[in-house]
Residue, then its C-alpha position, 0 to 999 in steps of 0.5 A: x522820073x524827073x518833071x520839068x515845070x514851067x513857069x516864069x521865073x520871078x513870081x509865084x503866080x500859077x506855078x505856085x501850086x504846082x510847086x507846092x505839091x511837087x515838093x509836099x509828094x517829093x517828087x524830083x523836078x527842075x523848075x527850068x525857067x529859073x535855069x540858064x536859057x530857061x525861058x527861050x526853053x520854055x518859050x520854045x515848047x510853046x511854039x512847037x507843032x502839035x498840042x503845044x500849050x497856050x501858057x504856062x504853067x506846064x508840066x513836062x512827064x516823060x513824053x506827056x506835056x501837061x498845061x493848066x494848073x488844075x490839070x497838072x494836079x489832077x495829073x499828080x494828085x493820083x500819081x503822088x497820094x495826093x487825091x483820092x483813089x476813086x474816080x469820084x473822089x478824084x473828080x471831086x478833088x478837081x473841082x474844088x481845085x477849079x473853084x480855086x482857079x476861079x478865085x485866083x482870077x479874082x484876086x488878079x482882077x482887083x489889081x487889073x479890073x479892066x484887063x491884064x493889058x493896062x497898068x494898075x495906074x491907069x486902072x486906080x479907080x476901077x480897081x479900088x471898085x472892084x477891091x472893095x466888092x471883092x471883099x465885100x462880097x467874093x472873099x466871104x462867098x469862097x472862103x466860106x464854102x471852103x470853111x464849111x467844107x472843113x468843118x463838114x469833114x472833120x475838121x484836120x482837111x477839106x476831104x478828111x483825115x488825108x491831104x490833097x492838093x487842094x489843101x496845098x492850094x488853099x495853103x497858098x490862097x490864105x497866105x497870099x490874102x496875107x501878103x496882098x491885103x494884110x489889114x483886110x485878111x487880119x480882120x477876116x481871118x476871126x470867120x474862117x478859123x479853120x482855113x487858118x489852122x489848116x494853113x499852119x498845118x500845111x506850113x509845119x508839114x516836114x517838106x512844105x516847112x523845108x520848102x519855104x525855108x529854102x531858095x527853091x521860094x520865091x517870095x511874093x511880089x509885086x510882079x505876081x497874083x498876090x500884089x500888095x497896094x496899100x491903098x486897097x487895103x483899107 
């Protein structure tokens, strides 16, 4: 079966996580935002009758239409050997792919901290404010637990010897914290060594290696979750 994934076009964003275990599995998939008439086809689907989903990303299987990031690799993860084969295994694997989702609308918020309507121009102060509290506070609280949760297993990933999504995904947290707040990250990195080298094992996996190597990456921007602004990188 080949998925259809939708997500716009020109950033990361959401989508990125989907991506990334689409290619780690393998799994043949058209990114369909990306292809000619794409996001007409993608808004289409939004506004069909039925359970159309509220916003992308969302995956299309066969007949199944499956919105939301952590539900799309819910759906994957059991399917591609990507999460644990028992139902308890599975829901653990979820949640932690849910307290990602959380820190992701973190992240956003330090550059939107009054909401996803204004610029970032007309939120300067509050958003200096809430970057600063982010990284006070928020940064170490999550990946910190995500650090324990390493060492706690073993080490090599969060659940163990095997790979999940949620590896996948923190894969793209720590490199994100890279492009956003370089200087911020460079000094924080000395307290999570062990998301840092399951960062570079995740990026020397064949597929992953091959993936950000290709065009198939689009490379973070100042459109998506991960925006860097020199002036919150203090």
């Amino acid at each position: 079966m080949k998925y259809e994934l939708y997500y716009w076009p020109e950033i990361q964003g959401r989508g990125e996580y989907v991506r990334l275990a689409l290619e780690e599995a393998g799994a043949a998939y058209v990114d369909v935002a990306r292809g000619p008439r794409g996001t007409a086809a993608m808004m289409k689907m939004m506004e069909a009758p039925g359970t159309p989903p509220f916003a992308p990303p969302f995956l299309k299987a066969g007949k199944l239409v499956i919105g939301q990031t952590a539900n799309i690799l819910l759906y994957l993860g059991s399917r591609h050997g990507l999460a644990p084969k028992t139902e308890a295994g599975r829901l653990w694997v979820h949640q932690l792919q849910l307290t990602i989702t959380d820190l992701v609308l973190e992240v956003h918020d330090t550059h939107h901290p009054l909401g996803p309507s204004l610029y970032y121009e007309d939120a300067r102060p509050a958003a200096k404010k809430r970057t600063a509290e982010f990284w006070k506070e928020r940064v170490p609280k999550y990946l910190s637990y995500f650090e324990e949760l390493l060492a706690g297993n073993g080490g090599t990933y969060v659940t163990g010897r095997r790979l999940t999504y949620v590896d996948l995904s923190l894969f793209q947290i720590v490199a994100g914290l890279r492009y956003a707040f370089p200087r911020r990250m460079k000094s924080f990195e000395a307290d999570i060594p062990g998301l840092v080298g399951l960062h570079d094992r995740i990026a020397a996996r064949p597929n992953i290696k091959a993936y950000l190597a290709s065009e198939r990456r689009i490379a973070f921007n100042e459109q998506g979750i991960f925006r860097r602004y020199k002036e919150l990188d203090i």
